[in-house]
C-alpha positions as CSV (number, residue, x, y, z in Angstrom):
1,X,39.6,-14.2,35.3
2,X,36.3,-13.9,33.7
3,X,34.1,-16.3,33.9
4,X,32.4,-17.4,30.1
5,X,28.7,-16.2,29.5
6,X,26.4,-19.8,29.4
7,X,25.4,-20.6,26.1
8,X,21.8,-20.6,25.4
9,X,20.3,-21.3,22.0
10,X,19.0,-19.5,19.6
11,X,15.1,-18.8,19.8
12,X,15.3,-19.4,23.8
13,X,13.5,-16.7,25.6
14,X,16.6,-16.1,27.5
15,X,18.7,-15.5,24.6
16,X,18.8,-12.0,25.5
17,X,21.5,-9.1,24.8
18,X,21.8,-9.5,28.7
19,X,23.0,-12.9,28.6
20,X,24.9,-13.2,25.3
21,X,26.8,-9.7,25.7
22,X,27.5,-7.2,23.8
23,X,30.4,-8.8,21.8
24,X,28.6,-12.1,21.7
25,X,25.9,-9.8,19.9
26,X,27.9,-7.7,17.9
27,X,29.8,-10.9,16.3
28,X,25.7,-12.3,15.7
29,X,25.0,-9.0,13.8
30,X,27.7,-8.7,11.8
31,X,27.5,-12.4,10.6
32,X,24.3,-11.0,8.6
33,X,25.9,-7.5,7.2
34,X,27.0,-8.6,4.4
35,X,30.4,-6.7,2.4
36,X,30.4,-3.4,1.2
37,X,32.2,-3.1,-2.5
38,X,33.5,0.1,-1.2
39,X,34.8,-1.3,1.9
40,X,38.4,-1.4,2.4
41,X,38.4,-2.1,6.1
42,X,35.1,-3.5,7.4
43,X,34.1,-4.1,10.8
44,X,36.4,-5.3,13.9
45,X,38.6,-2.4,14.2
46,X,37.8,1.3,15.8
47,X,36.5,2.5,12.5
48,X,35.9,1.2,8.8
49,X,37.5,2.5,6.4
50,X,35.6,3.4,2.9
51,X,36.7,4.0,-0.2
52,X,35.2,7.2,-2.1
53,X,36.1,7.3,-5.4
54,X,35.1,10.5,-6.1
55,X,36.3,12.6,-3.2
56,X,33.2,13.3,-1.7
57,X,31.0,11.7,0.6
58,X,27.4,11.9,0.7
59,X,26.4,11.2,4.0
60,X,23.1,11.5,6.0
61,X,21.6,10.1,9.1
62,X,18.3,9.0,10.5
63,X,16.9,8.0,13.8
64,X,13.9,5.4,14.4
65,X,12.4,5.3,17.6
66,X,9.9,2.5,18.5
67,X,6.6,3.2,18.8
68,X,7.4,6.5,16.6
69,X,8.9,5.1,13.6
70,X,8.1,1.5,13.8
71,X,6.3,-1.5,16.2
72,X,7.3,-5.0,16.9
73,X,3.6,-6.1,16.6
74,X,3.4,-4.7,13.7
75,X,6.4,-5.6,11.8
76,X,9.1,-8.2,11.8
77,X,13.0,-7.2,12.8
78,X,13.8,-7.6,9.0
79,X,10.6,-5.2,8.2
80,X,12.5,-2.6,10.4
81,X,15.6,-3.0,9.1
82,X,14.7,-2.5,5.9
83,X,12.8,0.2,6.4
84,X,15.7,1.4,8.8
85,X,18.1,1.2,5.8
86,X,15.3,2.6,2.9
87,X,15.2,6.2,4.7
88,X,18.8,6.5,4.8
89,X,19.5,5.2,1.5
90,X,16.8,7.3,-0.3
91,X,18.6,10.5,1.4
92,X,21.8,9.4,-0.8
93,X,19.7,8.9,-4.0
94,X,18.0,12.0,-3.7
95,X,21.2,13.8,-4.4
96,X,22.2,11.9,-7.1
97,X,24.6,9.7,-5.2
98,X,24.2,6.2,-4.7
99,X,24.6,4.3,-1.4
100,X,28.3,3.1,-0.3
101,X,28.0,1.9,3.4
102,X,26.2,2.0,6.7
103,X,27.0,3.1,10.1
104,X,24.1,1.9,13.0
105,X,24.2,2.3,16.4
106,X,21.6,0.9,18.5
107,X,20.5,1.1,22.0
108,X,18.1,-1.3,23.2
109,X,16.3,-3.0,26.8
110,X,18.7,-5.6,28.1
111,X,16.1,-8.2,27.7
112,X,16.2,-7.6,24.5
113,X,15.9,-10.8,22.0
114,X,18.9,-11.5,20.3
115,X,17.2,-12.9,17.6
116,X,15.6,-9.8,17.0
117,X,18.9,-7.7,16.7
118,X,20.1,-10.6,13.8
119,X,16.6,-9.9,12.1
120,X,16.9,-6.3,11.6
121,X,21.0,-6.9,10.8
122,X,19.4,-9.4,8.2
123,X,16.7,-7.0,7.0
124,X,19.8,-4.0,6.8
125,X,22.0,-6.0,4.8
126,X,18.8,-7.3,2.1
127,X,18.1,-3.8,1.8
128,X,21.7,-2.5,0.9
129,X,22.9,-5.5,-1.0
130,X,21.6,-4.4,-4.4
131,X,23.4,-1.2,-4.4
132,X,26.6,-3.0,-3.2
133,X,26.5,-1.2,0.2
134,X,26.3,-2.5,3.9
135,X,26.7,-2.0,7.3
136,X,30.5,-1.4,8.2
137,X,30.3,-0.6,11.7
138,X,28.5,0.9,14.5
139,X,27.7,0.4,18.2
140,X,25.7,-1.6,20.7
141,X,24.7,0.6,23.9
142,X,22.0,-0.6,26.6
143,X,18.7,1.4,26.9
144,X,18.0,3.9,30.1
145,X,16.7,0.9,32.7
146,X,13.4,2.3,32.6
147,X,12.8,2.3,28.9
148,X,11.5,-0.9,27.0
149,X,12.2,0.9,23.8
150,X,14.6,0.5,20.8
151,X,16.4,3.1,19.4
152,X,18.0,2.9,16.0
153,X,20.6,4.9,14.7
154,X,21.4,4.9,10.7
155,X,24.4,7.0,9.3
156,X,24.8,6.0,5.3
157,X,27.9,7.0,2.8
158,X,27.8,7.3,-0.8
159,X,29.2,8.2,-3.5
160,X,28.4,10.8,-6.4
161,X,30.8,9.3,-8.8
162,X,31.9,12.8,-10.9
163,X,28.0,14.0,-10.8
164,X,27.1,17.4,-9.4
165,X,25.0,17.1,-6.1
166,X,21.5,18.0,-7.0
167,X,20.0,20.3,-3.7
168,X,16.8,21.5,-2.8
169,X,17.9,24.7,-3.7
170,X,18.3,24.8,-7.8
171,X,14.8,24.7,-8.7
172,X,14.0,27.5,-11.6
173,X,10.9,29.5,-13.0
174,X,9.7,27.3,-16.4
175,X,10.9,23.8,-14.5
176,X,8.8,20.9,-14.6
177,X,8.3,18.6,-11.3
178,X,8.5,15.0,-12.1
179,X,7.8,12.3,-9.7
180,X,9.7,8.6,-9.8
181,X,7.9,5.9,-7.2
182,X,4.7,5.7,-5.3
183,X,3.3,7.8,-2.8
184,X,0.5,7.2,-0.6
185,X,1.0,3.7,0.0
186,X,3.0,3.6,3.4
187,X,0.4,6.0,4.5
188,X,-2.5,3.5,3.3
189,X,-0.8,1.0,5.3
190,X,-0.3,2.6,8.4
191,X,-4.3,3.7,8.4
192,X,-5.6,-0.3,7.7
193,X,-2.9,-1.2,10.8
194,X,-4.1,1.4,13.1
195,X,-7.5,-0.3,12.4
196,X,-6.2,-3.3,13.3
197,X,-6.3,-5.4,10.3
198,X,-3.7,-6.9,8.1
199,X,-4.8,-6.3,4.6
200,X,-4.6,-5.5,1.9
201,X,-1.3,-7.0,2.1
202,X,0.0,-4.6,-0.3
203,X,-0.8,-1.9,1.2
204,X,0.7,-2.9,4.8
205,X,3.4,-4.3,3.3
206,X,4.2,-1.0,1.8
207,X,4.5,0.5,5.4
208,X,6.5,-2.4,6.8
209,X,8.8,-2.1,3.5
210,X,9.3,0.9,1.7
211,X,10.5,0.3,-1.9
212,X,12.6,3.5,-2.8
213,X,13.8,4.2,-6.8
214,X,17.2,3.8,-5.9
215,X,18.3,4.7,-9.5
216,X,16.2,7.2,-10.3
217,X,18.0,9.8,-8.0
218,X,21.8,9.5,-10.2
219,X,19.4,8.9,-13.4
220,X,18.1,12.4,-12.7
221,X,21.0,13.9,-12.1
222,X,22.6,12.2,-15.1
223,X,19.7,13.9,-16.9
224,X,20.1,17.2,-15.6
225,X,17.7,17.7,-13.1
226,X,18.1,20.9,-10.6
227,X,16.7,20.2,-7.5
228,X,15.6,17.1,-6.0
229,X,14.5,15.2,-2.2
230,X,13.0,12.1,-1.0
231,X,9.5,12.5,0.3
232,X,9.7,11.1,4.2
233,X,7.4,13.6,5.8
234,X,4.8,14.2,2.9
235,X,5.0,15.2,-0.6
236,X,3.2,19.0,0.0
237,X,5.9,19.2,3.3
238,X,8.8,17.7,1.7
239,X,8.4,19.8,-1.4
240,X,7.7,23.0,0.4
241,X,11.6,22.8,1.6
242,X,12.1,22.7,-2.5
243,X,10.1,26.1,-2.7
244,X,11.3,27.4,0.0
245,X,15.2,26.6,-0.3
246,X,14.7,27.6,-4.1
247,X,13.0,30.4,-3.2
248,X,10.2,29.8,-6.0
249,X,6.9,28.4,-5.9
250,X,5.8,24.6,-7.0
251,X,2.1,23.9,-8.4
252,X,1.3,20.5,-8.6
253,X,-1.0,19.5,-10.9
254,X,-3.9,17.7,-9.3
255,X,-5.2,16.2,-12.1
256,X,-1.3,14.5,-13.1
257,X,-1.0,13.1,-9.4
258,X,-4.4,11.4,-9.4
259,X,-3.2,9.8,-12.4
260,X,0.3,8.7,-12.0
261,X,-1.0,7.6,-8.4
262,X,-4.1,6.5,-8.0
263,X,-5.3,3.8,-10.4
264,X,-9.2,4.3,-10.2
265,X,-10.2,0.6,-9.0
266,X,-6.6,0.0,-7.1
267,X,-6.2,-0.8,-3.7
268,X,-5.7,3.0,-2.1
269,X,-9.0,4.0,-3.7
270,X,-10.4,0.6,-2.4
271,X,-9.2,0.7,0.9
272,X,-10.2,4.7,1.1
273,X,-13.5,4.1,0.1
274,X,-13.9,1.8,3.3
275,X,-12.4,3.5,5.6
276,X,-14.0,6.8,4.5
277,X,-11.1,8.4,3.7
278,X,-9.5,10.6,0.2
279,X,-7.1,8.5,-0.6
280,X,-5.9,12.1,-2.4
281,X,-4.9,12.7,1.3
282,X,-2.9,9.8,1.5
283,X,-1.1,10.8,-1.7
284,X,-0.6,14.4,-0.6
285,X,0.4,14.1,2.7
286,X,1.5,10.4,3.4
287,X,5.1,9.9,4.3
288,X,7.8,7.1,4.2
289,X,7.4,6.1,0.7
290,X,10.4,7.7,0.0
291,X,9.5,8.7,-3.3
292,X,12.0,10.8,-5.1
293,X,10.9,14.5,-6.3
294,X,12.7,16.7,-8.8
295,X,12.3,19.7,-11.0
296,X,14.2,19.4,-14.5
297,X,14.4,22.2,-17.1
298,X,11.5,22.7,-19.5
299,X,13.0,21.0,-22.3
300,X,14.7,18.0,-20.9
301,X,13.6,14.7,-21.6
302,X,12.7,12.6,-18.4
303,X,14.3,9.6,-17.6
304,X,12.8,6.2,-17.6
305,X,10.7,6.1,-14.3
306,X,9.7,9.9,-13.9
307,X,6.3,11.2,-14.5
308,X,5.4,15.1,-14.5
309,X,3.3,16.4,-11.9
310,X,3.5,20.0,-11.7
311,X,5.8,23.1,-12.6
312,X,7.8,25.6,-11.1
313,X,7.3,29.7,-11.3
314,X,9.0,32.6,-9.9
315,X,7.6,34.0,-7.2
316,X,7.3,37.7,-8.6
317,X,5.9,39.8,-5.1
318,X,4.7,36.7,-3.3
319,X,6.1,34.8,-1.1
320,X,7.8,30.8,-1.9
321,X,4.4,28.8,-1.7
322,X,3.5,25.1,-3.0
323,X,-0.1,25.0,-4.3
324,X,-2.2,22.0,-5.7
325,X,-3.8,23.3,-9.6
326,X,-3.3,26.8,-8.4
327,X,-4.7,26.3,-4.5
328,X,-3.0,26.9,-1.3
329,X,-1.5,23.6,0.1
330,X,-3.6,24.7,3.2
331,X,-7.0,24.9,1.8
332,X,-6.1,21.6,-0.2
333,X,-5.1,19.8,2.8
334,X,-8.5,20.8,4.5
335,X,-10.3,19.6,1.5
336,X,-8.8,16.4,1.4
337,X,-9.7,16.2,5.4
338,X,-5.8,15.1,6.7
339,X,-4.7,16.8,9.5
340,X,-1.7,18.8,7.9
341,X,0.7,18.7,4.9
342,X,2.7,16.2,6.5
343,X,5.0,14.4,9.3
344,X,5.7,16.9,11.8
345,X,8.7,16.0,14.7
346,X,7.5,17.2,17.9
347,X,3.6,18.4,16.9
């Protein structure tokens, strides 16, 4: 016979995943993930099951490693998990699908808080309520003894609802690139926290809390667009994947970016300007805004939300390429004095 874990109470420093379990954890967790409309079976069993109304499933996964993707002294569990859920959930939109359910499976230190695992399941379900979705089931592993990080595992569903998926690979000579949400201001935030401050508070909570367009991604498809993504990594990396996929080449028009993004007294320019930095850069190259980019065809009219900021032309003898008013990314990038075009895994 087993004898019953002691109870220890919430906010105790020995409220640990140790002590309470992995069940007594699990059952914590779930009390904050909230119902998925699409869920027909939620958690409890070996799987959930989903309903998919359309017959396809738009699925997509993303892994957030602490002290990579996100730190404790730097955010709150609810800031992770909602940033956890953003990157996921912006993959879905950025085909034109919107959100259905979550998967997560997480693998933390034994001395783990509890407390902390019910913040990010409490940050998770915020982020996925408005789009009716949430976390339907996952798994609870402990962390290699002689790592003290977490490791967070995200797997969302969704649903196209009769609309075409919209890939990287449609993009066509004559299409204009729109943009719908903000970029640069994760990036902004990350810089003022790496200098150890806490403000502008707009801009830090901007890294702590991405703010996707959600909508925009089935609006654009609705509207016709023909190629779309989320910018994660950077918008001259993430849109390079467009070129090259599409086999075409994207020139973004400096002049339109500085303009839908950078308001000339607003807090990038401000915080830029004392930190000695372009905040052009931050624009350019700044990732985990999760911004949505698409190209539509010349003569449709862009939905509510999307601003032009370049145009798409055939490649003729060169090769796919993204350029800035005409200029190599490259040369750009070096102007602009950031280190590359964007996020890269394992450089």
């Amino acid at each position: 016979m087993t004898r019953p874990r002691p109870l220890v109470p919430r906010g105790d420093p020995a409220d640990t995943v140790r002590v309470v379990g992995e069940f007594g954890v699990i059952a914590r967790v779930l009390a904050q993930a909230g119902k998925a409309r699409s869920a027909e079976v939620g958690p409890g069993d070996d799987a959930a099951v989903v309903r998919a109304p359309d017959k396809r499933i738009v699925a997509t996964t993303d892994v957030l490693v602490e002290g990579r993707h996100f730190r404790r002294d730097w955010s709150s569990p609810e800031d992770i998990g909602h940033k956890a859920a953003a990157a996921n959930l912006a993959d879905v939109a950025a085909m034109g699908g919107v959100a259905s359910a979550l998967l997560v499976g997480v693998a933390c230190p034994p001395d783990t808080q509890t407390a902390w695992l019910e913040g990010v399941a409490a940050g998770l379900a915020a982020e996925c309520a408005p789009l009716g979705a949430a976390v339907v089931g996952g798994d609870l592993v402990a962390a290699a003894s002689d790592s003290a990080s977490v490791v967070i595992s995200v797997t969302a569903l969704g649903d196209l609802y009769g609309r075409p998926a919209v890939l990287r690979s449609g993009a066509r000579h004559g299409d204009v690139v729109a943009l719908a949400g903000r970029l640069g201001w994760a990036a902004c935030g990350l810089a003022v926290l790496r200098r150890g401050f806490s403000s502008p508070v707009a801009a830090v909570a901007a890294h702590r809390r991405p703010a996707p367009p959600y909508a925009a991604g089935p609006a654009a498809a609705d509207a016709g667009a023909r190629a779309m993504c989320d910018v994660s990594d950077g918008l001259l990396a993430d849109v390079s994947h467009i070129a090259e996929k599409s086999g075409v080449i994207i020139d973004l028009d400096r002049a339109a970016l500085t303009e839908a993004c950078l308001e000339p007294t607003g807090t990038l320019q401000q915080v830029a300007a004392a930190l000695g930095a372009d905040p052009l850069s931050w624009v350019l190259t700044g990732g985990e805004d999760h911004a949505l980019v698409a190209t539509f065809p010349p003569r449709v009219a862009l939905p509510e939300g999307w601003t032009a900021i370049g145009t798409v032309r055939a490649v003729g003898k060169k090769k796919p390429a993204v350029l800035v008013s005409g200029e190599a990314a490259a040369s750009v990038v070096k102007s602009v004095g950031a280190e590359g075009a964007g996020h890269v895994h394992f450089g």
